[in-house]
C-alpha positions as CSV (number, residue, x, y, z in Angstrom):
1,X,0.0,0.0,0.0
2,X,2.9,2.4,0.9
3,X,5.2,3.1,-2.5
4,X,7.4,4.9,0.0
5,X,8.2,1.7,2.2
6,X,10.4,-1.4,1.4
7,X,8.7,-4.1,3.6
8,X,11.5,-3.9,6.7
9,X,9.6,-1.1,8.4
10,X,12.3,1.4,7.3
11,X,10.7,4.2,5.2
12,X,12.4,5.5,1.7
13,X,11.6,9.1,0.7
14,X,11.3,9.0,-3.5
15,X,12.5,12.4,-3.9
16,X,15.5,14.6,-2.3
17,X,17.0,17.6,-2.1
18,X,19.0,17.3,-4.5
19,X,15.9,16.5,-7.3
20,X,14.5,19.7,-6.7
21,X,15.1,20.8,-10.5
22,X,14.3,18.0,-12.9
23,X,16.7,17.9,-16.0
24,X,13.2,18.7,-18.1
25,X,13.0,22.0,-17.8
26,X,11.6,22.6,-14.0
27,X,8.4,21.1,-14.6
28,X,6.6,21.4,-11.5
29,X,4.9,18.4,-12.2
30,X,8.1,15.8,-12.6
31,X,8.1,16.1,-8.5
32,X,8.5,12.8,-7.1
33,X,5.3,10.7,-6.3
34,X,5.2,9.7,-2.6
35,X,4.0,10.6,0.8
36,X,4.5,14.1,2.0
37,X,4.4,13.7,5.2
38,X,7.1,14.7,7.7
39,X,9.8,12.6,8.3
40,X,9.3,12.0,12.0
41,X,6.1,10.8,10.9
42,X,7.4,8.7,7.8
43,X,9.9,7.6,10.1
44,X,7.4,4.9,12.1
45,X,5.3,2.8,10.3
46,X,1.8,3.1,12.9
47,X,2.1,6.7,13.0
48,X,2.5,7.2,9.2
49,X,-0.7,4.4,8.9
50,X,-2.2,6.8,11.0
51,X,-1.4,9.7,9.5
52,X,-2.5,8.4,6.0
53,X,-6.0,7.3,7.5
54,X,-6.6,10.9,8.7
55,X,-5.6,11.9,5.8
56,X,-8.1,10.1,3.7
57,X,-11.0,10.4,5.6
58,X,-10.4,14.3,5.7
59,X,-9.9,14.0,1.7
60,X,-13.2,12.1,1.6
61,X,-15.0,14.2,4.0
62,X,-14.3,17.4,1.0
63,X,-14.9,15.2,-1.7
64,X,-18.0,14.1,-0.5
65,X,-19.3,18.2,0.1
66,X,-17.9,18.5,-3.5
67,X,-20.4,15.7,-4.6
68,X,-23.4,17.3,-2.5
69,X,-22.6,20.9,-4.1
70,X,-22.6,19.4,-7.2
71,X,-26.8,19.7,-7.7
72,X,-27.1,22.7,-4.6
73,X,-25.4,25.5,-4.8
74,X,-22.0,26.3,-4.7
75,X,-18.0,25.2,-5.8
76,X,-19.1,21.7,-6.0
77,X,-16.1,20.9,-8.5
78,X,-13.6,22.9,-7.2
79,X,-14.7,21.4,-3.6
80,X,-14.0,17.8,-5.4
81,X,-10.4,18.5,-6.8
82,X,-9.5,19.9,-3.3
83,X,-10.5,17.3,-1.8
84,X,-8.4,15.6,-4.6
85,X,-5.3,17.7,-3.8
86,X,-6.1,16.9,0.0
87,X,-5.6,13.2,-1.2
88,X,-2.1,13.5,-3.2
89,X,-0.1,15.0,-0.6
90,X,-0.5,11.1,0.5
91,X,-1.3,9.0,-1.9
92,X,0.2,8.2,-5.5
93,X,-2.8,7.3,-7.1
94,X,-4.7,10.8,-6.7
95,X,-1.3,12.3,-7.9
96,X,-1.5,10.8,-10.8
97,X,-4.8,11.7,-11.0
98,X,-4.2,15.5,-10.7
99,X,-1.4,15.3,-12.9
100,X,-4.2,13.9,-15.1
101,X,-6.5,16.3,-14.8
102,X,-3.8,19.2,-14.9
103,X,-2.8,17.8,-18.6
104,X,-5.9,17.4,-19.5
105,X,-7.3,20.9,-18.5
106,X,-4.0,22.8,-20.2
107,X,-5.1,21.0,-23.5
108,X,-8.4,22.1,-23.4
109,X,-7.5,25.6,-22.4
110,X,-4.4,25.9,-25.5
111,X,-7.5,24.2,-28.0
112,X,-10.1,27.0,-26.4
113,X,-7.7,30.0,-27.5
114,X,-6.5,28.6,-30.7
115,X,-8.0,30.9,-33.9
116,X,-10.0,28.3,-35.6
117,X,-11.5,26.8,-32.4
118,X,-12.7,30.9,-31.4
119,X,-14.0,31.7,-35.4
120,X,-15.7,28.7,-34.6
121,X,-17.3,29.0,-31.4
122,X,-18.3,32.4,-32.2
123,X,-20.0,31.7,-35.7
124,X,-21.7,28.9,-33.9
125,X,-22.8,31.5,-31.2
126,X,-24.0,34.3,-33.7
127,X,-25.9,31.1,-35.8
128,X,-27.4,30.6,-32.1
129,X,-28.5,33.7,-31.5
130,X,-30.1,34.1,-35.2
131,X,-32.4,31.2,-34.5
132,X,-33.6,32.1,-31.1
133,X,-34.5,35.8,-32.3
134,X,-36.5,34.4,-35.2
135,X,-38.4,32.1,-32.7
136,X,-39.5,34.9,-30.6
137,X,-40.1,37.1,-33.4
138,X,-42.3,34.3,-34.7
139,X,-44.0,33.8,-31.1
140,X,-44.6,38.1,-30.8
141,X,-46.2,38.0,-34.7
142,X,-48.5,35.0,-33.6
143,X,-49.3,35.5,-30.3
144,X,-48.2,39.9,-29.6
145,X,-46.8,40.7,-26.3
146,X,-49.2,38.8,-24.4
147,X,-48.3,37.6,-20.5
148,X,-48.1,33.3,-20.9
149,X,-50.6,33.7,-17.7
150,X,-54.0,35.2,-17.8
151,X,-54.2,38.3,-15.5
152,X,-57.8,40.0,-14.9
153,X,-58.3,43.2,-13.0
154,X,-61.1,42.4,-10.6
């Protein structure tokens, strides 16, 4: 369960010092996968267990407000990926996860901004509003500008 341990009780750390700029450039995200937790902590094996419980059930406490602010209002996905942060500073998985998500999210923001995608979007949103003003020009030649409701003065 624990990347950072090699079976003997005695804890590894995967990255150091000394990896603190990657050869690629300083990508923040080329930061060693791993526990983050201090070393005193890392150091024995029930207190780091213990540590990584508390650690999920806080995570999954955020995630699951995240999931209820998903249909009420509020950050509902925001909530979720904090929750999902809350989860990497311990666990490898839900790193790889955010570095997932943070790759994925770039690439959708550089294909948003490119030229084409815009002319696009905006012909497509012009095209849009075309249709819905001939609907409700339609709707006031049929029907005028008539309440949906029927209101009489008493």
């Amino acid at each position: 369960m624990n990347t950072g341990s090699d079976g003997s009780g005695e804890v590894t750390t995967v990255s150091g010092p000394a990896e603190a700029e990657p050869e690629t450039g300083g990508a923040q995200e080329e930061r060693g996968l791993g526990s983050r937790a201090p070393g005193f902590i890392k150091a024995r094996r029930v207190l780091h267990m213990s540590w990584q419980v508390g650690v999920f059930v806080i995570g999954l406490a955020v995630v699951v407000a995240g999931i209820i602010m998903l249909p009420l209002p509020g950050p509902g996905w925001v909530v979720i990926f904090g929750g999902m942060a809350i989860w990497a500073t311990e666990f490898v998985w839900a790193q790889l996860v955010l570095r997932w998500t943070k790759r994925k999210v770039t690439e959708a923001a550089q294909r948003a901004l490119d030229p084409a995608v815009r002319r696009r979007n905006l012909t497509l949103t012009v095209i849009g509003l075309v249709i819905v003003a001939v609907l409700l020009a339609i709707y006031l030649w049929k029907f005028g500008v008539v309440m949906p409701w029927k209101i009489k003065d008493q």
